[in-house]
PDB file of N, CA, C and O in Angstrom, chain B, residues numbered from 101:
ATOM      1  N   UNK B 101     -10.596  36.088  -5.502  1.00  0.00           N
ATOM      2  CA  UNK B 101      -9.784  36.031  -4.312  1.00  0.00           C
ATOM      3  C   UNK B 101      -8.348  36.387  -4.699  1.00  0.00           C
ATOM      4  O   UNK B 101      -7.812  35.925  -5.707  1.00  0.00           O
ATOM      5  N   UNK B 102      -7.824  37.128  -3.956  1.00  0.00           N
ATOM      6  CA  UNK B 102      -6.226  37.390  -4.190  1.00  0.00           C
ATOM      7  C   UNK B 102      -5.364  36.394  -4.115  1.00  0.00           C
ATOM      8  O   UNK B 102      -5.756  35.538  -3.322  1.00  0.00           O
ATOM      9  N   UNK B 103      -3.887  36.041  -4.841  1.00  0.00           N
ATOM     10  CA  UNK B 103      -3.224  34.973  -4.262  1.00  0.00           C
ATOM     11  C   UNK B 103      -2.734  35.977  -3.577  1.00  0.00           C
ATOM     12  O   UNK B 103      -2.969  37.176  -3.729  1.00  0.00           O
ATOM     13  N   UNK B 104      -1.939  35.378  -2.702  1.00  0.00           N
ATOM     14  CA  UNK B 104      -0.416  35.222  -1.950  1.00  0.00           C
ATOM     15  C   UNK B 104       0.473  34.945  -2.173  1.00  0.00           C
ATOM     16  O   UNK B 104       0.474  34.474  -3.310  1.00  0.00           O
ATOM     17  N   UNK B 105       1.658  34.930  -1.615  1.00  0.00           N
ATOM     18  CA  UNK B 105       2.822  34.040  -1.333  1.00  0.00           C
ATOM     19  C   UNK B 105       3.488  33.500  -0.384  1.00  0.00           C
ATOM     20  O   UNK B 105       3.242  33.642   0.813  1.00  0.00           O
ATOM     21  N   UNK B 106       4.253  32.937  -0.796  1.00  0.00           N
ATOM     22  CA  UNK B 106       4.622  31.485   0.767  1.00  0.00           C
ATOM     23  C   UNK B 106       6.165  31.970   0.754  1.00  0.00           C
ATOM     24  O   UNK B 106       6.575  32.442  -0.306  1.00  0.00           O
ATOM     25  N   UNK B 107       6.901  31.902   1.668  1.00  0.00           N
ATOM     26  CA  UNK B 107       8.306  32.133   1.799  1.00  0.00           C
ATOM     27  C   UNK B 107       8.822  30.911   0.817  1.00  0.00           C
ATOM     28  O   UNK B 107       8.447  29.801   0.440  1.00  0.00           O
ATOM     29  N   UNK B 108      10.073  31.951   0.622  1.00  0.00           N
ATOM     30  CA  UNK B 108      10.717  31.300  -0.253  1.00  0.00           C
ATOM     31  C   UNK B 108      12.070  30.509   0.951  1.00  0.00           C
ATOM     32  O   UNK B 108      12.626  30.911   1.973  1.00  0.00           O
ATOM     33  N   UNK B 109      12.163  28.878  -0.104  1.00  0.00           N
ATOM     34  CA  UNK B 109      12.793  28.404   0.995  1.00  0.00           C
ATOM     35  C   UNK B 109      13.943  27.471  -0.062  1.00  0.00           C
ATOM     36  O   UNK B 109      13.774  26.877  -1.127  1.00  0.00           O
ATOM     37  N   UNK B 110      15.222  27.700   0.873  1.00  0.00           N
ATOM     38  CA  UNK B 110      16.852  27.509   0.654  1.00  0.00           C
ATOM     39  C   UNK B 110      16.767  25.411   0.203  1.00  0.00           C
ATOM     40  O   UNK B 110      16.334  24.407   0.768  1.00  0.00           O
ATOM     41  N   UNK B 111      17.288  25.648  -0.762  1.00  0.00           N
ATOM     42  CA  UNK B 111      17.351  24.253  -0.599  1.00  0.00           C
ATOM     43  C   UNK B 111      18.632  23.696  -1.424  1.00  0.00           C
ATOM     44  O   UNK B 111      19.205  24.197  -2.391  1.00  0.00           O
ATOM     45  N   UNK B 112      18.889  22.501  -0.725  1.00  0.00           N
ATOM     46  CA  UNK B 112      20.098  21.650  -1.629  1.00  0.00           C
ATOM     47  C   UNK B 112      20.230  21.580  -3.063  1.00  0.00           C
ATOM     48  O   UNK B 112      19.217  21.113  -3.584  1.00  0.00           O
ATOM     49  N   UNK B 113      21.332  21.952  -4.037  1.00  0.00           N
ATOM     50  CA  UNK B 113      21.188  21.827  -5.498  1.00  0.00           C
ATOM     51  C   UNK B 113      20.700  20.136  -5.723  1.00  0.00           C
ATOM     52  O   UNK B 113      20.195  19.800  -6.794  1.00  0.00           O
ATOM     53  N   UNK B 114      20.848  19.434  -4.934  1.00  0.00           N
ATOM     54  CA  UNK B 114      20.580  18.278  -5.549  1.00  0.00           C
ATOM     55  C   UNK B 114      18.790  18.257  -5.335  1.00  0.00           C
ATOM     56  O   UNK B 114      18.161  18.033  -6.370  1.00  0.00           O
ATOM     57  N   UNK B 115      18.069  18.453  -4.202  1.00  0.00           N
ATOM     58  CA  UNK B 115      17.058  19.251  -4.372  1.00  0.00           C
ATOM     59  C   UNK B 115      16.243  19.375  -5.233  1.00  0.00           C
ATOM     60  O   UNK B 115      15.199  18.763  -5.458  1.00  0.00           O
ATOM     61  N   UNK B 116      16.820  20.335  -5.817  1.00  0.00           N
ATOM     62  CA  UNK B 116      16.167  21.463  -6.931  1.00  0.00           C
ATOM     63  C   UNK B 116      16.227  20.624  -8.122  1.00  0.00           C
ATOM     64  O   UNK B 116      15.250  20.500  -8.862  1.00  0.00           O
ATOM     65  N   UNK B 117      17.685  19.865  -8.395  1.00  0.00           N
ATOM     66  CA  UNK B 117      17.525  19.104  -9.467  1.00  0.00           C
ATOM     67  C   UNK B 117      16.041  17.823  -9.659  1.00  0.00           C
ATOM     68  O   UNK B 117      15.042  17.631 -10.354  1.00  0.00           O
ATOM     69  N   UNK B 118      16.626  17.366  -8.771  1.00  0.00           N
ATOM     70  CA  UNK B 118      15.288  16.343  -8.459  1.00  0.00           C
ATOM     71  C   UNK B 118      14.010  17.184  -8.783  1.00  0.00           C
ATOM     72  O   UNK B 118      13.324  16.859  -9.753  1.00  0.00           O
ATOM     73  N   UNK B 119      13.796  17.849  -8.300  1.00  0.00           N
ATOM     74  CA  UNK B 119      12.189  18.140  -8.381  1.00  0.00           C
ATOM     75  C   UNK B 119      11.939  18.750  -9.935  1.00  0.00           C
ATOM     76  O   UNK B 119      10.934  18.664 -10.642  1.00  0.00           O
ATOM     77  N   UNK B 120      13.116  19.339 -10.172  1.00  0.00           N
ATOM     78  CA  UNK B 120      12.947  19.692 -12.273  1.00  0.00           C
ATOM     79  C   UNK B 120      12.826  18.238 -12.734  1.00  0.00           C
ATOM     80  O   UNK B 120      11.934  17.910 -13.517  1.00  0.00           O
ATOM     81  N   UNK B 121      13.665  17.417 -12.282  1.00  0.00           N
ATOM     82  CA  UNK B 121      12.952  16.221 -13.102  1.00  0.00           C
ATOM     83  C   UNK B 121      11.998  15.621 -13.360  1.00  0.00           C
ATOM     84  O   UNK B 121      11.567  15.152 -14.413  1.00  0.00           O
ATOM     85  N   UNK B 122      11.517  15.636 -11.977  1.00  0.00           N
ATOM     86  CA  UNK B 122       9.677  15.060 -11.258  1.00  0.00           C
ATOM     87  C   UNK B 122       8.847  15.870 -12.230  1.00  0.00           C
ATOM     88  O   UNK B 122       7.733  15.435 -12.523  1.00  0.00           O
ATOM     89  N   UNK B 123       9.350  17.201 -12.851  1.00  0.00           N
ATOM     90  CA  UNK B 123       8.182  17.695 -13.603  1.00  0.00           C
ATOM     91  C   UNK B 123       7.604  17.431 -14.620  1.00  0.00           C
ATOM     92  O   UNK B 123       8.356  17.256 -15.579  1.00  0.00           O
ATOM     93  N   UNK B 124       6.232  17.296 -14.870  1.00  0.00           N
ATOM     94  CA  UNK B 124       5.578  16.973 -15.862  1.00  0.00           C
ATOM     95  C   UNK B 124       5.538  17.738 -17.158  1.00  0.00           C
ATOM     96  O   UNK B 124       4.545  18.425 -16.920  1.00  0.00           O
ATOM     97  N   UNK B 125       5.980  18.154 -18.543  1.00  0.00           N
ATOM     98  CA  UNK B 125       5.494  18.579 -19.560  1.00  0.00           C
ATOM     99  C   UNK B 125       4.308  19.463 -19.014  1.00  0.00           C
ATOM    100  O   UNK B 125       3.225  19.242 -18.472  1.00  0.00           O
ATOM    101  N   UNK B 126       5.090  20.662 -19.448  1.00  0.00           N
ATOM    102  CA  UNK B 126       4.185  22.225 -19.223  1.00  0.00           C
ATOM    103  C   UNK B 126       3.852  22.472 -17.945  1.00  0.00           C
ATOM    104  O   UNK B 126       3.095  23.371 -17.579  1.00  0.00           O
ATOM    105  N   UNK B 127       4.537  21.500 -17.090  1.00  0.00           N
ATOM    106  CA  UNK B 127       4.461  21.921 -15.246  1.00  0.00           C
ATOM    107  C   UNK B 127       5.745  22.970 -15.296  1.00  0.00           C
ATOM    108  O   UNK B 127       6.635  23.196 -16.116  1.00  0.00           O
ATOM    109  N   UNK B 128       5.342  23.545 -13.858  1.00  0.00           N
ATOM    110  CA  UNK B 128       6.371  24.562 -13.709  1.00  0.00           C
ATOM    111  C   UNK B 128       6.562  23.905 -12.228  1.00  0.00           C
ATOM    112  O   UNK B 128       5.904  23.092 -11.578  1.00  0.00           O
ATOM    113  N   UNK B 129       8.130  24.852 -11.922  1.00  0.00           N
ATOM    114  CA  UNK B 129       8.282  24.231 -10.323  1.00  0.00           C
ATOM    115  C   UNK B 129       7.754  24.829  -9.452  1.00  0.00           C
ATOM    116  O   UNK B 129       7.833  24.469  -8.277  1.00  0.00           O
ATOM    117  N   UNK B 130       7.084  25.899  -9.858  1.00  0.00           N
ATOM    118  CA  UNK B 130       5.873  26.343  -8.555  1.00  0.00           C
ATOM    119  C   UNK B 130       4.564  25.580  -8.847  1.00  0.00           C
ATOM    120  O   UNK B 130       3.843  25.079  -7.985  1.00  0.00           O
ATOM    121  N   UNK B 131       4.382  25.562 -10.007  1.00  0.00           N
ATOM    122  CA  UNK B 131       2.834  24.190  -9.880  1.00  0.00           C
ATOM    123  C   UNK B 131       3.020  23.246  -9.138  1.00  0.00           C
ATOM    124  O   UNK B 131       2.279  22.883  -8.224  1.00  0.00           O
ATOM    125  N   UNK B 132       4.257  22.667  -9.549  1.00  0.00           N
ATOM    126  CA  UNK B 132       5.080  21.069  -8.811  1.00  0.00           C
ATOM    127  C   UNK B 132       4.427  21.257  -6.896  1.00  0.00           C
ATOM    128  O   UNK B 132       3.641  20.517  -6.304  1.00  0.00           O
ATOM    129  N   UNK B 133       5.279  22.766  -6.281  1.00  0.00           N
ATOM    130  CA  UNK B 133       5.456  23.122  -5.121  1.00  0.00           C
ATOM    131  C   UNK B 133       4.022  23.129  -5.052  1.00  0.00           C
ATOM    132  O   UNK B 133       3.610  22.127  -4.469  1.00  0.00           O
ATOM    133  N   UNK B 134       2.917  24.078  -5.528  1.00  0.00           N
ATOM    134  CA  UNK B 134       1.742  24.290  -5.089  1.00  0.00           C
ATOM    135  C   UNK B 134       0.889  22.902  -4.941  1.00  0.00           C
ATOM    136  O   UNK B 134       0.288  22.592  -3.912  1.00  0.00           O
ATOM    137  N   UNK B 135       0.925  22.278  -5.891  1.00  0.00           N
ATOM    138  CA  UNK B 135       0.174  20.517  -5.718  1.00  0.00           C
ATOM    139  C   UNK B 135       1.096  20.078  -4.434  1.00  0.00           C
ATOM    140  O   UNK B 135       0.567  19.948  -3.330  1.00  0.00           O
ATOM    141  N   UNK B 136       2.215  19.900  -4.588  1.00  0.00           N
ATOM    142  CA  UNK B 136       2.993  19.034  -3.533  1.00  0.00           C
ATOM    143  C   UNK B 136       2.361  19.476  -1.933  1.00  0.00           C
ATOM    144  O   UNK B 136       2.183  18.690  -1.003  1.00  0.00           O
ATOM    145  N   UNK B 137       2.134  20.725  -1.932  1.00  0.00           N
ATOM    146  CA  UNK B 137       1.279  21.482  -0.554  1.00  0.00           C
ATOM    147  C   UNK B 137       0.059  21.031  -0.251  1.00  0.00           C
ATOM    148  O   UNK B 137      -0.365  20.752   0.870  1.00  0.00           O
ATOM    149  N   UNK B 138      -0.565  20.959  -1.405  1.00  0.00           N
ATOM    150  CA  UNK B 138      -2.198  20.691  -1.327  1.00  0.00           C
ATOM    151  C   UNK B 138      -2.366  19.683  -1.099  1.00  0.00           C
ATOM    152  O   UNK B 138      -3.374  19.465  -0.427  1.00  0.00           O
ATOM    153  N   UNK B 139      -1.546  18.543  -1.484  1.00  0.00           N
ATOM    154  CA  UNK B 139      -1.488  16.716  -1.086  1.00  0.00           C
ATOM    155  C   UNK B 139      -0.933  16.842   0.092  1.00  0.00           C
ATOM    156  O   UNK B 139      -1.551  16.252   0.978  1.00  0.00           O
ATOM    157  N   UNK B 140       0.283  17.559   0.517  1.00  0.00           N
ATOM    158  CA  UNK B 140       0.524  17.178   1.993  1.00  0.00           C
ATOM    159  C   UNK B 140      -0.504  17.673   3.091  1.00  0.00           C
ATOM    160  O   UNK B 140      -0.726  16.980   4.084  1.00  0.00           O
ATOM    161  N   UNK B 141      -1.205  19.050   2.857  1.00  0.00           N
ATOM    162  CA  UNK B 141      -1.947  19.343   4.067  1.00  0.00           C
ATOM    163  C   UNK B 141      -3.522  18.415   3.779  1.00  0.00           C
ATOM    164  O   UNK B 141      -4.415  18.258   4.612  1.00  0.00           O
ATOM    165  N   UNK B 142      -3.509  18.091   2.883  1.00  0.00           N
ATOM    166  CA  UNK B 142      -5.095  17.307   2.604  1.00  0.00           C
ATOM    167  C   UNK B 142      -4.517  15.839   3.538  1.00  0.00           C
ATOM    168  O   UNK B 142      -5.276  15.214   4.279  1.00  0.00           O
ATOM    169  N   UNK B 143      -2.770  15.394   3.283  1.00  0.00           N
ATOM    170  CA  UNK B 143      -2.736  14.413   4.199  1.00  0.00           C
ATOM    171  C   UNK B 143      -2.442  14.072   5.421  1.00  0.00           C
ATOM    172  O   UNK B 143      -2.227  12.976   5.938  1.00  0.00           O
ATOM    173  N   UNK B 144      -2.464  15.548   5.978  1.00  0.00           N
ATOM    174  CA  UNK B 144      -2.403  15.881   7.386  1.00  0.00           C
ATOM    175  C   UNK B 144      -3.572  16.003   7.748  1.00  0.00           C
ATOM    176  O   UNK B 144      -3.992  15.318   8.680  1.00  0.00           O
ATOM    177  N   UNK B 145      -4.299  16.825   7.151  1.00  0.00           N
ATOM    178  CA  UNK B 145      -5.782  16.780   7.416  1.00  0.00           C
ATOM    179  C   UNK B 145      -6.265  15.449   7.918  1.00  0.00           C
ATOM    180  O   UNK B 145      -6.925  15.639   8.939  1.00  0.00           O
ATOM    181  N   UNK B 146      -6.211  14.471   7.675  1.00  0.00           N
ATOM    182  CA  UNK B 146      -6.087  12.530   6.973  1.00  0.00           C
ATOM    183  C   UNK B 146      -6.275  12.272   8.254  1.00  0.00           C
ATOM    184  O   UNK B 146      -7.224  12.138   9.027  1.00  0.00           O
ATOM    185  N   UNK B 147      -4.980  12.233   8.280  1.00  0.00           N
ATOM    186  CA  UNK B 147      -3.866  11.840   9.482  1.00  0.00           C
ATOM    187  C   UNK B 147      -4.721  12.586  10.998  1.00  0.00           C
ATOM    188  O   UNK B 147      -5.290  11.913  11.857  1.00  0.00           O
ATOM    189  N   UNK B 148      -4.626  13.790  10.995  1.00  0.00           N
ATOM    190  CA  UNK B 148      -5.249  14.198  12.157  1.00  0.00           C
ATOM    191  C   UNK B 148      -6.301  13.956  12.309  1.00  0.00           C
ATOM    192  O   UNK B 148      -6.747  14.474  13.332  1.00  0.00           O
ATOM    193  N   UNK B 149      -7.288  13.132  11.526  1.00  0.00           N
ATOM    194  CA  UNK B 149      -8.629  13.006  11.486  1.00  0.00           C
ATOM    195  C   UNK B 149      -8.792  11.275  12.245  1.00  0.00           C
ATOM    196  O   UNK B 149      -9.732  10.779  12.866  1.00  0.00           O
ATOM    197  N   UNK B 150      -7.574  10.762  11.899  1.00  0.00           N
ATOM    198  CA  UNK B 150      -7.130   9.197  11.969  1.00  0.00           C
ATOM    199  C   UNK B 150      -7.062   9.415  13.118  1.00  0.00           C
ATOM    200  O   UNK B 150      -8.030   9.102  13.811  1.00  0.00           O
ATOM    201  N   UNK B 151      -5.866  10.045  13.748  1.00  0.00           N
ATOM    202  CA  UNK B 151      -5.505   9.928  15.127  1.00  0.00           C
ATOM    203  C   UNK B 151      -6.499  10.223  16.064  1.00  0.00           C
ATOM    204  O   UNK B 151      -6.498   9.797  17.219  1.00  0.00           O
ATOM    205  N   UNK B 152      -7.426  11.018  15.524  1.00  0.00           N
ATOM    206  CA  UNK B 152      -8.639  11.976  16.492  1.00  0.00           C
ATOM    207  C   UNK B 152      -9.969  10.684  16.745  1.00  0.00           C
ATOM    208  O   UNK B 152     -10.606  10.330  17.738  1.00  0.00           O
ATOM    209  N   UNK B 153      -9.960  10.337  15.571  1.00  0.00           N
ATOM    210  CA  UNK B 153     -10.859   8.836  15.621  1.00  0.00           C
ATOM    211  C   UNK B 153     -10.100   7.542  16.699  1.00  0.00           C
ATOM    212  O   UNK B 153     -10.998   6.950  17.297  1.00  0.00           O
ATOM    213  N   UNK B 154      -8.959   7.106  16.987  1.00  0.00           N
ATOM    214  CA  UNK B 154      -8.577   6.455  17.486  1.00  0.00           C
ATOM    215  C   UNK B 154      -8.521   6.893  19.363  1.00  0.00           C
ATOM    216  O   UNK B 154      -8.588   6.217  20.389  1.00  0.00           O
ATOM    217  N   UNK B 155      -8.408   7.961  19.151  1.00  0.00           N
ATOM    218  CA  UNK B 155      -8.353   8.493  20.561  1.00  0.00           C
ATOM    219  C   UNK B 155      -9.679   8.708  21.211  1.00  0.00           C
ATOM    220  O   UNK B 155      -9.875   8.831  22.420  1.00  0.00           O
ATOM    221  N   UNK B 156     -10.561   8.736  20.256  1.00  0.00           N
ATOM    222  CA  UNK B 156     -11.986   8.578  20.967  1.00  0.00           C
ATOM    223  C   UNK B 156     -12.329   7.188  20.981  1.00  0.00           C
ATOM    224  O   UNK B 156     -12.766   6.781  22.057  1.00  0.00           O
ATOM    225  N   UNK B 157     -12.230   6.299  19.974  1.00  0.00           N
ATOM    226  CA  UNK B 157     -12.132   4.876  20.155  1.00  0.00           C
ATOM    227  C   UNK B 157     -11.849   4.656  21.843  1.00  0.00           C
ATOM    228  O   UNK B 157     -12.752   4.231  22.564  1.00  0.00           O
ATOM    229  N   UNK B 158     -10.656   4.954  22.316  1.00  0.00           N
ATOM    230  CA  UNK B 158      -9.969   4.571  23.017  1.00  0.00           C
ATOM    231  C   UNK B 158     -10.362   4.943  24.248  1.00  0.00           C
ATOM    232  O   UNK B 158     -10.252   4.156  25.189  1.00  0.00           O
ATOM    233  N   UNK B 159     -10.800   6.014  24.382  1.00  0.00           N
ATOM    234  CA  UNK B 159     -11.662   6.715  25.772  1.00  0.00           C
ATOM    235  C   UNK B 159     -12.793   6.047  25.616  1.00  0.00           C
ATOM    236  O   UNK B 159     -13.006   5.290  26.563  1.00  0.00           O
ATOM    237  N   UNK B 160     -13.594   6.031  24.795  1.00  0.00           N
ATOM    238  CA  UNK B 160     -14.833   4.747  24.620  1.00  0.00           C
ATOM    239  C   UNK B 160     -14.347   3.368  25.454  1.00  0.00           C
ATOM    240  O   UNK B 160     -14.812   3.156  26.574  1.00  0.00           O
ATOM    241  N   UNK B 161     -13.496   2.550  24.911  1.00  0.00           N
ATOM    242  CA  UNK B 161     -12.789   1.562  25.336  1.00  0.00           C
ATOM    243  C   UNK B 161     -12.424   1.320  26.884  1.00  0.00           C
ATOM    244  O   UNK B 161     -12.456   0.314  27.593  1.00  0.00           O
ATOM    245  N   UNK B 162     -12.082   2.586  27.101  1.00  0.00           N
ATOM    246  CA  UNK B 162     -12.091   3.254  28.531  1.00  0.00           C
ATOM    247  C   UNK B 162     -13.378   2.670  29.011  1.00  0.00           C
ATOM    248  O   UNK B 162     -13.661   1.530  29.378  1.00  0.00           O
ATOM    249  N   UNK B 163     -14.138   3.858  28.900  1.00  0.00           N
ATOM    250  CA  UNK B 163     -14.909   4.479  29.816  1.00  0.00           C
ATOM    251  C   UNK B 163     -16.186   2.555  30.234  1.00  0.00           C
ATOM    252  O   UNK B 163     -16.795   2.175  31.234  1.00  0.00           O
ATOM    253  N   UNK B 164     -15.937   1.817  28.489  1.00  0.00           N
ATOM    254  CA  UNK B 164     -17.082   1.226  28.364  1.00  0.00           C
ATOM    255  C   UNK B 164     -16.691  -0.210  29.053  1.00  0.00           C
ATOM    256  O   UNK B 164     -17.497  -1.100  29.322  1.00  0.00           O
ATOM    257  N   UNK B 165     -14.978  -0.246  29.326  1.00  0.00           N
ATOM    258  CA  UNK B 165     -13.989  -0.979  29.489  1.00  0.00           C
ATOM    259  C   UNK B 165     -14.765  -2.433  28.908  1.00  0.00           C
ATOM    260  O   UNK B 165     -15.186  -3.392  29.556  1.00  0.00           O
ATOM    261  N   UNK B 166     -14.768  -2.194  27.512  1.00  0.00           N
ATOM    262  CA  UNK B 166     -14.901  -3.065  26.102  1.00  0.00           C
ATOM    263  C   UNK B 166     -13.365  -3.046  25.417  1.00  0.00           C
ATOM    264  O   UNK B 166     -12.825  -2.066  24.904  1.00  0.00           O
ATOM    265  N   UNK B 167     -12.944  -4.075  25.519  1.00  0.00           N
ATOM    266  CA  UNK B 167     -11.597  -3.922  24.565  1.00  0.00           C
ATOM    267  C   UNK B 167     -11.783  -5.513  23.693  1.00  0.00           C
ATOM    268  O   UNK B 167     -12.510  -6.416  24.107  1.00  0.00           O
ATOM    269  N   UNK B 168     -11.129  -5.567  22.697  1.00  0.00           N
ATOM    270  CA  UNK B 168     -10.952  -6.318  21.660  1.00  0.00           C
ATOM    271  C   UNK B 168      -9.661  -7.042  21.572  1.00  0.00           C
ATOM    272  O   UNK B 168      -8.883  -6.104  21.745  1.00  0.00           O
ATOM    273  N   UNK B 169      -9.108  -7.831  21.456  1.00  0.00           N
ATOM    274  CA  UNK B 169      -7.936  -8.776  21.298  1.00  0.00           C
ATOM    275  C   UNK B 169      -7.202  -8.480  20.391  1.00  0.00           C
ATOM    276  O   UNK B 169      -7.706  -7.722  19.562  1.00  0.00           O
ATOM    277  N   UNK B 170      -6.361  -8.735  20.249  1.00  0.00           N
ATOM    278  CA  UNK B 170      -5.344  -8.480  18.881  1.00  0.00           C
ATOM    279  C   UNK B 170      -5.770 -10.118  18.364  1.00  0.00           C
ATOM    280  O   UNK B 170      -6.613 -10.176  17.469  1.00  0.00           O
ATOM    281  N   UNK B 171      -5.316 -11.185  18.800  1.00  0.00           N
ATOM    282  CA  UNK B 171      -5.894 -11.695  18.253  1.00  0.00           C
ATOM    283  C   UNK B 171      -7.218 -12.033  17.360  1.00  0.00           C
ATOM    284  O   UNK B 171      -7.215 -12.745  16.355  1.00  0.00           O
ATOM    285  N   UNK B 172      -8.400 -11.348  17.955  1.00  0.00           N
ATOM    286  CA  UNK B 172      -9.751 -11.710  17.625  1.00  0.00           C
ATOM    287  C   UNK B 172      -9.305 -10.650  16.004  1.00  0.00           C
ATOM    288  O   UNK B 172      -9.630 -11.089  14.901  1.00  0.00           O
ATOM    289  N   UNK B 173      -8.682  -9.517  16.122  1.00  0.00           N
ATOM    290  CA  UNK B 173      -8.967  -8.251  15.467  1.00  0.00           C
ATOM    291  C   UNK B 173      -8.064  -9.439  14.249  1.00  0.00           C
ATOM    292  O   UNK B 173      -8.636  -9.853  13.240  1.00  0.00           O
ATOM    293  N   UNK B 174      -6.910  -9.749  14.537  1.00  0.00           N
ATOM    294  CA  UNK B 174      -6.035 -10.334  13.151  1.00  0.00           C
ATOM    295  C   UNK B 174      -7.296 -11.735  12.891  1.00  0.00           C
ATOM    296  O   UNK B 174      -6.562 -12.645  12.506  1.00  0.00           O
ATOM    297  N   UNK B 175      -8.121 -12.058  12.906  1.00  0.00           N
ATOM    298  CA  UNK B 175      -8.456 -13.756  13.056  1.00  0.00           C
ATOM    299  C   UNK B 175      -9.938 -12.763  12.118  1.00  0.00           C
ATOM    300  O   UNK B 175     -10.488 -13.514  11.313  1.00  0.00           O
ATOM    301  N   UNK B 176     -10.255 -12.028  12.130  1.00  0.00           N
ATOM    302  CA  UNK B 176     -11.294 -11.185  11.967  1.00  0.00           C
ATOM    303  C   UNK B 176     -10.830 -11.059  10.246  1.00  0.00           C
ATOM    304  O   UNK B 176     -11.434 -11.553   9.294  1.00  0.00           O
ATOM    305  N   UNK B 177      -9.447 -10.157  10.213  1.00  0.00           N
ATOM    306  CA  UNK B 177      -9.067  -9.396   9.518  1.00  0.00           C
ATOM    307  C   UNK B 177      -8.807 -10.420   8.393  1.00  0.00           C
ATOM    308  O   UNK B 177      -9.370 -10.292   7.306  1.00  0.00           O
ATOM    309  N   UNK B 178      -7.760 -11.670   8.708  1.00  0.00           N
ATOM    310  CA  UNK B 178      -7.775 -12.447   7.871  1.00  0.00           C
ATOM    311  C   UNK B 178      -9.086 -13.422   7.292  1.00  0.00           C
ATOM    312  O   UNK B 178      -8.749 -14.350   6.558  1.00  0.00           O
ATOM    313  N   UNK B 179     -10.210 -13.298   7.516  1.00  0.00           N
ATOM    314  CA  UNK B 179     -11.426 -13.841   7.300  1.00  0.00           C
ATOM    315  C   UNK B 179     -12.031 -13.157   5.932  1.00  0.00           C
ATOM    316  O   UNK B 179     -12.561 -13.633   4.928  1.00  0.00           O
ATOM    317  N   UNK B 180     -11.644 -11.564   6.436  1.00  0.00           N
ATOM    318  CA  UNK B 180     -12.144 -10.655   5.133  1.00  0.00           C
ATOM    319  C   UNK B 180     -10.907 -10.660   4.008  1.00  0.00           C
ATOM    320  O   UNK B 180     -11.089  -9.947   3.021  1.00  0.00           O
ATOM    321  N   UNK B 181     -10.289 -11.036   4.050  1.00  0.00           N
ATOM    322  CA  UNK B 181      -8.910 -10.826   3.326  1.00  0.00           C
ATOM    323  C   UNK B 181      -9.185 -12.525   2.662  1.00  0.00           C
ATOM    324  O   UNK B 181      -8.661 -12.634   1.553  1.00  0.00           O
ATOM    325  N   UNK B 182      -9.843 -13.722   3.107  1.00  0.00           N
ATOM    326  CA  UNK B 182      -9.589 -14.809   2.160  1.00  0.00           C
ATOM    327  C   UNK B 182     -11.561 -14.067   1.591  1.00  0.00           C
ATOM    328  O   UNK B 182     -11.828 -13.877   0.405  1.00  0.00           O
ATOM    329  N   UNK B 183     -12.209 -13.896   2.312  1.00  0.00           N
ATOM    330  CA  UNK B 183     -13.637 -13.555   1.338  1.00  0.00           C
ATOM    331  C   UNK B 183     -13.237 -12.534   0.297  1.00  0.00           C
ATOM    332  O   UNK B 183     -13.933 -12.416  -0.712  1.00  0.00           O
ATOM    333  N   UNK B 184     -12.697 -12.160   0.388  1.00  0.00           N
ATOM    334  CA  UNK B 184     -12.128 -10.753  -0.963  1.00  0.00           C
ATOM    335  C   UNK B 184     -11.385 -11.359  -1.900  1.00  0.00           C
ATOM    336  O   UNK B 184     -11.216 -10.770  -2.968  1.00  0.00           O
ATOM    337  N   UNK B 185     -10.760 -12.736  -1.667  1.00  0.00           N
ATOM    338  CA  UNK B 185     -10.023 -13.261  -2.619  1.00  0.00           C
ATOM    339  C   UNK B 185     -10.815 -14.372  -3.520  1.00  0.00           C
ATOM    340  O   UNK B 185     -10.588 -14.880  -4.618  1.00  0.00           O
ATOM    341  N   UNK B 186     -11.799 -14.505  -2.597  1.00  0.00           N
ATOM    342  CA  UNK B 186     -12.761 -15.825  -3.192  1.00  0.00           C
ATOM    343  C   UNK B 186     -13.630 -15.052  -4.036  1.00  0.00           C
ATOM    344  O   UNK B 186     -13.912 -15.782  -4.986  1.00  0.00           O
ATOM    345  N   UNK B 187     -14.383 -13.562  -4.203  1.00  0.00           N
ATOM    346  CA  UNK B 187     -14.762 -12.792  -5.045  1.00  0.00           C
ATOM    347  C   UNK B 187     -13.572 -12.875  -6.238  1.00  0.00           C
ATOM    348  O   UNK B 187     -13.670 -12.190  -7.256  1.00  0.00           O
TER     349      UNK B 187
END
């Protein structure tokens, strides 16, 4: 497969410094840039997958007009949170 390239983009010297530091031994600052891309759109990916699940939740919730308490949900939540500690 061919690469590409991505526009090149203006940034603050303080910036640039920072991210030479962040680098790892035998990283370069386009490796740095290329990982830093691949983690953000894998966590958009995430994210839009999160929000897309909640919004069908929610039309469910709708349609089934089943809803859940905040209370019941925290009284729930803290139940699994002392069984995880007793493991």
């Amino acid at each position: 497969m061919k690469t590409s390239t991505l526009p090149a983009i203006r940034v603050k010297p303080e910036l640039r410094e920072a991210a030479e530091r962040a680098l790892r031994p035998n990283e370069t600052l386009s490796k740095l840039m290329e990982s830093s891309l691949e983690s953000f759109i894998s966590h958009r990916a995430a994210e839009d997958e999160f929000i897309s699940r909640g919004l069908r939740a929610a039309e469910t919730a709708r349609q089934d007009n089943t809803y859940v308490s905040a209370k019941d949900v925290l009284t729930q939540l803290d139940q699994r949170i002392a069984a995880a500690k007793r493991k």
